[in-house]
C-alpha positions as CSV (number, residue, x, y, z in Angstrom):
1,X,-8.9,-9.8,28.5
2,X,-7.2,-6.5,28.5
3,X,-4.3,-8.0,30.3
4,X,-3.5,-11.2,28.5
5,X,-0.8,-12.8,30.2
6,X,-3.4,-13.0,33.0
7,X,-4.7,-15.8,30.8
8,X,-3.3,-19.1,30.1
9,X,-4.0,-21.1,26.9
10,X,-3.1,-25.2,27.5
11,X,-3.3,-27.7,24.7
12,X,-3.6,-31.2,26.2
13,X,-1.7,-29.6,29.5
14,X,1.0,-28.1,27.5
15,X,1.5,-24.4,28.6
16,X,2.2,-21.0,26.5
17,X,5.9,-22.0,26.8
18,X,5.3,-25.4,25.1
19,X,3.3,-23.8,22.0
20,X,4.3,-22.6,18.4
21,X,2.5,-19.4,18.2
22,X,2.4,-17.3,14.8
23,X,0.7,-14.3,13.6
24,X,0.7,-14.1,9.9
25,X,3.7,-16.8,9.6
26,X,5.8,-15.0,11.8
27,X,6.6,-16.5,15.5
28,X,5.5,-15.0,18.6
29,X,7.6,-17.0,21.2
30,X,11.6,-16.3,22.2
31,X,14.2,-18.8,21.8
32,X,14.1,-19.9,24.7
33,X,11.7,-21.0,27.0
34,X,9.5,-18.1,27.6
35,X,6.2,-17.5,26.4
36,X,7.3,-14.5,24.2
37,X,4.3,-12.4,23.1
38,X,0.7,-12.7,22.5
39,X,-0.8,-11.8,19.1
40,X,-3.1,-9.2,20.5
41,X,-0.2,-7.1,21.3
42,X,0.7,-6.8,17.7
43,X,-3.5,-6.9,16.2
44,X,-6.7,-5.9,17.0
45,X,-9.0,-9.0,17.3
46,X,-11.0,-7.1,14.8
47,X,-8.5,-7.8,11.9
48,X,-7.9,-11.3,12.3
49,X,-9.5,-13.8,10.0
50,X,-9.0,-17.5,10.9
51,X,-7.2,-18.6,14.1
52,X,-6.0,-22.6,13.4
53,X,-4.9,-25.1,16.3
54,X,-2.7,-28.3,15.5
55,X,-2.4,-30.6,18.7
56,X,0.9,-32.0,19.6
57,X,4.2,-32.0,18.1
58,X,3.2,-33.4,14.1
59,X,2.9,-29.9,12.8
60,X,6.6,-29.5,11.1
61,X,5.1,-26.3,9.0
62,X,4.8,-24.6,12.3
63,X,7.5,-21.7,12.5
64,X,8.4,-22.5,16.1
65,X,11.7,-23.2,18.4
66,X,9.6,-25.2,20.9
67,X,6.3,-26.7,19.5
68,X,5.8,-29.7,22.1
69,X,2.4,-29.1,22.3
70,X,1.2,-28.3,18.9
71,X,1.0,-24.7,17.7
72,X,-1.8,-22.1,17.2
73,X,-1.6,-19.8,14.3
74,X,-3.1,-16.7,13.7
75,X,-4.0,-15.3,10.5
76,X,-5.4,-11.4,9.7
77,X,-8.0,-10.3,7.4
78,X,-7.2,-9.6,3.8
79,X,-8.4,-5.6,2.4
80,X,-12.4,-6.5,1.4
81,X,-11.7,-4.9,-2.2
82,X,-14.6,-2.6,-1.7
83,X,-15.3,0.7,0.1
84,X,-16.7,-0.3,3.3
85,X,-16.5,1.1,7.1
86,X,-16.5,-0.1,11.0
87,X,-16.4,1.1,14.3
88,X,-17.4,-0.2,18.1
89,X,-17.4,1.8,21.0
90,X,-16.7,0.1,24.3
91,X,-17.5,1.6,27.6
92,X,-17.3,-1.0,31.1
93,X,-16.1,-0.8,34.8
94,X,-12.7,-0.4,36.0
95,X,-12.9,3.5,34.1
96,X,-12.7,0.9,30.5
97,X,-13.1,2.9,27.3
98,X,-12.0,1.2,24.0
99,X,-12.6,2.7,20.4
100,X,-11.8,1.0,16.7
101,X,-12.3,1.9,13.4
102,X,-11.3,0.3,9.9
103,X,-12.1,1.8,6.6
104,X,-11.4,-0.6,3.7
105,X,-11.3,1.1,0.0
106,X,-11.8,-0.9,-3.8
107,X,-8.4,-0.7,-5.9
108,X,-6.8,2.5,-5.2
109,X,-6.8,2.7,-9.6
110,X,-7.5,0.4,-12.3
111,X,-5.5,-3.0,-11.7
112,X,-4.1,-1.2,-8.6
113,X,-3.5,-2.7,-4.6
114,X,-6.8,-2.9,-2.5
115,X,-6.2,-1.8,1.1
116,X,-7.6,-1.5,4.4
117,X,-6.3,1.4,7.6
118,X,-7.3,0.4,11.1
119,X,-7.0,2.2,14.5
120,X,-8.1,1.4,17.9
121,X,-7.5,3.2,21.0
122,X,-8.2,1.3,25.0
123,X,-7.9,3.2,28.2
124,X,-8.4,1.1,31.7
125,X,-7.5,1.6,35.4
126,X,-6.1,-1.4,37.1
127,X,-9.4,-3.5,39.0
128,X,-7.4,-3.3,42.4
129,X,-5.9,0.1,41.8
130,X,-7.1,2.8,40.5
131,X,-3.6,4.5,40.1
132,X,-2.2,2.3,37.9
133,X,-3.5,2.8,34.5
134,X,-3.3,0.9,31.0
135,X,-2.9,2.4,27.8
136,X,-3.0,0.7,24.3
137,X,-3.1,2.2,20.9
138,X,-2.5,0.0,17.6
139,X,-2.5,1.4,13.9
140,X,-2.9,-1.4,11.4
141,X,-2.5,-0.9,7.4
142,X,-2.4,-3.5,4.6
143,X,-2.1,-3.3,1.4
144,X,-2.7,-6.2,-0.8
145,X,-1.7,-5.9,-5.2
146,X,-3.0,-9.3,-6.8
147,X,-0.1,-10.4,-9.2
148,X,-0.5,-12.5,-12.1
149,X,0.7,-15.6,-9.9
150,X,-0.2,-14.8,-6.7
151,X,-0.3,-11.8,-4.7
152,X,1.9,-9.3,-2.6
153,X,1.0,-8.0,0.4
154,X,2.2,-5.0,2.5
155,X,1.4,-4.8,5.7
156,X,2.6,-1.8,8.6
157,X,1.4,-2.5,12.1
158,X,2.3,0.0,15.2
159,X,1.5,-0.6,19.0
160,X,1.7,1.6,21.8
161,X,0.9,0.2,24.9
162,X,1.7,1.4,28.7
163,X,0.3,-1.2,31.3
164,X,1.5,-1.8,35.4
165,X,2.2,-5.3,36.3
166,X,2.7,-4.5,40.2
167,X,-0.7,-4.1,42.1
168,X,0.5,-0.6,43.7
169,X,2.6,0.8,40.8
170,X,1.8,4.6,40.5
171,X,2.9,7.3,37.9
């Protein structure tokens, strides 16, 4: 949903605060024992690729300070390697309007990085208030070279996002 800590994710009744959570090997949760934050603050759900779950506290690979309850791990999309284009529209109640775009290009030159440049853009009211309004904007790039023995990858991610928690917050 728009507002994701309105949601709870539970692996065999362990909560957020009992899960390794990764985006691209990197983790998600704080030290401590706070649920830190959710992947779609940093990605569009448009750019991810594969999304793994490991039940319970056997996955040692998982970059985590409190795994308990297994881990989840997200993983975004590599460039396609080609020229290729997207876009969705979203329009829905509560004054909901949500844009995204991604253009992904062939090698930039001969032997060169591949790359992709996304955007989207969400505007909402609050359900209970129509004062309180939500704003998210992300900008994703990545740039991906293949190497002789692997790959390197560049990737620049930037969120803006303004959102109310209290039910009668106003500007």
């Amino acid at each position: 949903g728009l507002y994701e800590f309105g949601s709870t994710v539970r692996i065999r009744g362990f909560t957020g605060d009992q899960l390794a959570t990764a985006l691209d090997g990197v983790p998600l949760e704080t030290y401590d024992v706070r649920d830190g934050s959710p992947p779609n603050r940093y990605v569009d759900t448009e750019n991810l690729k594969e999304i793994t779950v490991a039940q319970g506290s056997g996955d040692v690979t998982a970059p985590s300070y409190h795994a308990l309850g297994g881990s989840i791990r997200y993983f975004t999309d590599d460039p396609m390697g080609f020229w290729h284009t997207s876009f969705s529209a979203t329009g829905g109640s509560e004054s909901l309007n949500r844009i995204f775009a991604r253009v992904d290009t062939p090698e930039i030159w001969k032997g060169g990085p591949i790359a992709y440049l996304s955007g989207s853009r969400t505007r909402a009211v609050q359900w209970d208030n129509a004062k309180a309004d939500m704003a998210v904007d992300h900008l994703d790039a990545k740039v991906k070279q293949k190497l002789a023995n692997g790959s390197l990858t560049f990737t620049y991610r930037y969120g803006n996002r303004d959102d109310h928690d209290a039910s009668y917050y106003d500007k």
